[in-house]
C-alpha positions in Angstrom: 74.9 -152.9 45.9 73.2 -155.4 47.6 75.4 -158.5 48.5 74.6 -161.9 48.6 74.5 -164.6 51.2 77.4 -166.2 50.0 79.7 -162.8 50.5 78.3 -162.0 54.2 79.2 -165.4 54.9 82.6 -165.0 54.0 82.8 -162.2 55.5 81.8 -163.3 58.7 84.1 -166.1 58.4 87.2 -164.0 57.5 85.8 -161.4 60.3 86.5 -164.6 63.2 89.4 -166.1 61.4 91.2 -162.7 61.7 89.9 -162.3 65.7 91.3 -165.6 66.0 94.2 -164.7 64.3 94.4 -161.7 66.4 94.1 -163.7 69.7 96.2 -166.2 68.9 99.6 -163.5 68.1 98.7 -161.3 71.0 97.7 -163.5 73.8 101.1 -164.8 74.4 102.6 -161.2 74.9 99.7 -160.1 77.1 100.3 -163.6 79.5 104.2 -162.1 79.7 102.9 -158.4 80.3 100.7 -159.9 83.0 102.7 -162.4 84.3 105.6 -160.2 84.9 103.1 -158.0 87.0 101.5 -160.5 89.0 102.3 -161.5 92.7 105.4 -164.1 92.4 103.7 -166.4 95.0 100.4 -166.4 92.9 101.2 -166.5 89.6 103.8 -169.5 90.5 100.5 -171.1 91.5 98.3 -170.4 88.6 97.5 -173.1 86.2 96.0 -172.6 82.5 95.1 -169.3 81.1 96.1 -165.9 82.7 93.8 -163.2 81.8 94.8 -160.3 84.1 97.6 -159.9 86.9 97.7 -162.3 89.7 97.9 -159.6 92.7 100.3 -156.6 91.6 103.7 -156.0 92.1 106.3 -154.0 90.2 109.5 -155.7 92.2 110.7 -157.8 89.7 111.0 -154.9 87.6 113.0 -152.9 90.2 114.7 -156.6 89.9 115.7 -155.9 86.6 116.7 -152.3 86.4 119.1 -152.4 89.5 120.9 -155.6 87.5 123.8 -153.6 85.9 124.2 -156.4 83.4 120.6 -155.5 81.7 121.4 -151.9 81.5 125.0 -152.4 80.1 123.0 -154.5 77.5 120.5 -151.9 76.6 123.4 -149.7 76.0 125.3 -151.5 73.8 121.8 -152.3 72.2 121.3 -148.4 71.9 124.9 -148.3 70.2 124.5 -150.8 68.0 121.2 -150.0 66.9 121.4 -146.0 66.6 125.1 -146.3 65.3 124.3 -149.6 63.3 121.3 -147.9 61.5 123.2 -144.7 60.5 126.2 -146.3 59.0 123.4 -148.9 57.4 121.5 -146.0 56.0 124.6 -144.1 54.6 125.7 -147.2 52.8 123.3 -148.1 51.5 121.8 -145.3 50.1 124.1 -143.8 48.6 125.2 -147.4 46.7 121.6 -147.4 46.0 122.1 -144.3 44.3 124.9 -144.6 42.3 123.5 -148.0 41.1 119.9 -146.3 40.4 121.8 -144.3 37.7 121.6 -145.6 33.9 125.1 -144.3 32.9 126.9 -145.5 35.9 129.9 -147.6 35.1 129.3 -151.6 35.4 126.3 -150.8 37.3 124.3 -154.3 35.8 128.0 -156.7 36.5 127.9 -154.8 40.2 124.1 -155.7 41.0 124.6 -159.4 39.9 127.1 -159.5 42.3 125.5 -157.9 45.0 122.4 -160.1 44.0 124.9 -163.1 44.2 125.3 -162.6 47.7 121.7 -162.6 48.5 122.0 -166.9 47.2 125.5 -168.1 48.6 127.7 -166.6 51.2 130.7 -167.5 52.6 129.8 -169.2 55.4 130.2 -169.0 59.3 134.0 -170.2 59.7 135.5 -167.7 56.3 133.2 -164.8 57.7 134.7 -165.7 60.9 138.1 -165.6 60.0 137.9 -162.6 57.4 136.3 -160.5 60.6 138.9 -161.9 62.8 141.9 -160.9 60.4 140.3 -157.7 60.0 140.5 -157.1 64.2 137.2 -156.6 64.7 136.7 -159.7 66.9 135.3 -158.5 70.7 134.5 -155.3 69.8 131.5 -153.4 69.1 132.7 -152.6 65.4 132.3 -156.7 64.8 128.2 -156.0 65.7 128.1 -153.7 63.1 130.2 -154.1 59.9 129.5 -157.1 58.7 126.3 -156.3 58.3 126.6 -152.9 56.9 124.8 -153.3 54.0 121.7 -155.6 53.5 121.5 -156.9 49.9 117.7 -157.0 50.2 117.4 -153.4 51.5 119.9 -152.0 48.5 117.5 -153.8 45.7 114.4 -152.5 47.5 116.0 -148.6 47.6 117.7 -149.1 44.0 114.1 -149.6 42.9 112.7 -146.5 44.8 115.4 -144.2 43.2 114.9 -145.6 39.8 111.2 -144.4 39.7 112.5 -140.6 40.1 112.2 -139.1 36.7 115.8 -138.8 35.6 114.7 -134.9 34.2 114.6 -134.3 37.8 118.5 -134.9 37.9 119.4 -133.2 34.8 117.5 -129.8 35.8 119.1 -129.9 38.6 122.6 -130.5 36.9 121.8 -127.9 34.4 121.0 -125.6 37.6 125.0 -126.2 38.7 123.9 -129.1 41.5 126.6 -131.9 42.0 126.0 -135.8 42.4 125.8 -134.7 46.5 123.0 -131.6 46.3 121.1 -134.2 44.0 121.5 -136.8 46.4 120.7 -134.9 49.1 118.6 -132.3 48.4 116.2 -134.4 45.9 116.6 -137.9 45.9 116.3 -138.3 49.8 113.4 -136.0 50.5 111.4 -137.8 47.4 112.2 -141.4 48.6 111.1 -140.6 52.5 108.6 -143.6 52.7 110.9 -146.1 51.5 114.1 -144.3 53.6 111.7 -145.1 56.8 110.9 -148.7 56.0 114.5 -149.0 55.3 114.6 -147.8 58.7 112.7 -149.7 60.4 113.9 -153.1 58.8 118.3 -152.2 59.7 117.0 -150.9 63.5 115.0 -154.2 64.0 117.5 -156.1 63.1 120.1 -155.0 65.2 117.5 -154.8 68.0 117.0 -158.6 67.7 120.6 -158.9 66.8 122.0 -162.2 68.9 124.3 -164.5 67.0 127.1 -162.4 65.6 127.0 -161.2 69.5 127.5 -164.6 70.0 130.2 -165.5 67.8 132.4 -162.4 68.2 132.0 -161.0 71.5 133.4 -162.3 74.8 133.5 -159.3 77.2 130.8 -159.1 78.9 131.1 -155.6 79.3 130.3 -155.4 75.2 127.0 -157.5 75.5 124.0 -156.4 74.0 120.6 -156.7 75.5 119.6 -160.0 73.7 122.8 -161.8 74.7 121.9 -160.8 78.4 118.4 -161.9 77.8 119.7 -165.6 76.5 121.6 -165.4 80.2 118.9 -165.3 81.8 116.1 -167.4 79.8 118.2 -170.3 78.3 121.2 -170.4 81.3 118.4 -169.9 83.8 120.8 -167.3 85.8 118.9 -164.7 87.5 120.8 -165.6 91.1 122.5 -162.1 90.5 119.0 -160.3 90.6 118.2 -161.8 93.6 120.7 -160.7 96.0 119.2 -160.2 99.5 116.7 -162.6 98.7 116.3 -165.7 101.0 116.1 -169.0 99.1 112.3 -170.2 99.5 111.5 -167.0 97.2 114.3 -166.8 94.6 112.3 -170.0 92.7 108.9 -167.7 92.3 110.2 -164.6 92.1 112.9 -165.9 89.1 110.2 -166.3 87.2 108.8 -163.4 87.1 111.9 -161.7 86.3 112.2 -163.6 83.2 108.6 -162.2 82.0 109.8 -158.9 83.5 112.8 -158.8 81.3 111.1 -160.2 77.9 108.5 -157.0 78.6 111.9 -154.8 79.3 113.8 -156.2 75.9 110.6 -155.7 73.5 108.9 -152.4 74.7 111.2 -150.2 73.0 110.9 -151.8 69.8 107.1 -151.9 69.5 107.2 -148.0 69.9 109.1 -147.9 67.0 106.1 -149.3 64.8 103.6 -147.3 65.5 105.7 -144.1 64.5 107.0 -145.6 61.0 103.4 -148.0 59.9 102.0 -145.0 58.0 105.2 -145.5 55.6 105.4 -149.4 55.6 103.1 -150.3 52.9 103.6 -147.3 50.8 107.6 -147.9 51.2 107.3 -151.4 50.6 105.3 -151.0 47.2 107.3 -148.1 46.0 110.5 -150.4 46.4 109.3 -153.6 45.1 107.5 -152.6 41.8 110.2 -152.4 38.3 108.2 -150.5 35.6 
């Protein structure tokens, strides 16, 4: 089909919009990336745009990793992320489950409360104090059970399971399988795509996961990553790196140990992506649509 002026117009425009777009989202982590390879002494000096390194040196990495504060952090990140997820996961699938079932018992009174939760919480000081009766203030258990179960994520899996033909579950039934072998044996491995994006969207979170951290911990010791990071961009306290390091070259090379340690904070996560995209949209769409 031939197409008209009009259309290759359009798509031209859309085609620089979208590089723009493009630039625009990825430029700023490139100027970190290169930045936090650069030469401290030149790229202190550099003014406007940074396309590529400034010189090359790798010591505000080696900066960063002999810091034992940044490696508790990552850590406790891995804990709360890896343990976090799991329990996440386990939760709420399997109340995703039970609710996906027609014959369950106050299964619609149960989602419009769960759905309630989604519009008006508690607030900081009750949550507070309900965490802090429970004992779980300054300890890792405080990054990770209040926020067992998303709300969002349970509708979005509910959704999934619903779509399973419920003849699937009463073959299996008739075949001797429990609520369990169904669970696990048939309603997990159909619901992969949406399991992943589930996935995904728990592990980010905890990744990025900064003001409960804030609220609840104090021992330092307990820290995540992102807590760490806040030291060391907000509270501009990177003299700990540094030791050994006369004074006129703590100002450039703090600097790049900042870049060093947004690079250090974000590469793991952005693997993550790349292994999980193929079930993002299909997840997404399988969750979100209610025949």
């Amino acid at each position: 089909m031939k197409r008209s002026a009009g259309e290759k117009v359009f798509d031209a425009g859309n085609t620089v919009f979208m590089i723009l777009l493009m630039c625009a989202t990825l430029y700023p982590f490139l100027y970190v990336l290169f930045a936090s390879l650069s030469d401290p002494a030149l790229v202190s000096q550099h003014r406007g745009l940074l396309l590529w390194p400034e010189g090359f040196s790798i010591e505000a990495y080696r900066l960063v990793f002999d810091n034992p504060m940044v490696l508790v952090g990552y850590g406790n990140t891995l804990i709360y992320v890896i343990g976090g997820t799991v329990l996440n996961m386990i939760l709420t699938s399997m109340a995703a489950y039970a609710l996906s079932r027609k014959k369950v018992m106050l299964g619609k009174p149960i989602m419009m409360a769960i759905v309630f939760t989604m519009f008006f919480s508690g607030g900081l000081i009750p949550t507070y104090l309900l965490v802090g009766d429970l004992g779980l203030v300054d300890t890792r258990w405080s990054m990770i059970l209040p926020t067992a179960i998303s709300a969002w994520n349970l509708i979005i899996m509910r959704t999934s399971f619903q779509g399973i033909p419920d003849s699937l579950e009463e073959s299996a039934k008739i075949d001797g399988a429990n609520d369990f072998t169904i669970f696990f044996r048939i309603i997990i491995p159909l619901s992969l795509p949406v399991m992943a994006v589930i996935t995904l969207f728990y592990a980010v979170g905890h990744w990025n996961q900064y003001f409960n951290a804030l609220v609840y911990l104090r021992d330092r010791d307990l820290f995540p990553l992102q807590l760490v990071l806040r030291e060391i961009l907000i509270q501009n306290s990177t003299d700990e790196f540094m030791t050994g390091i006369s004074g006129g070259e703590r100002h450039m090379i703090g600097e790049t140990i900042k870049y060093a340690t947004i690079i250090v904070a974000t590469i793991p996560i952005l693997f993550l992506y790349p292994m999980l995209q193929r079930f993002f949209v299909k997840g997404v769409l399988i969750g979100s649509l209610k025949e």
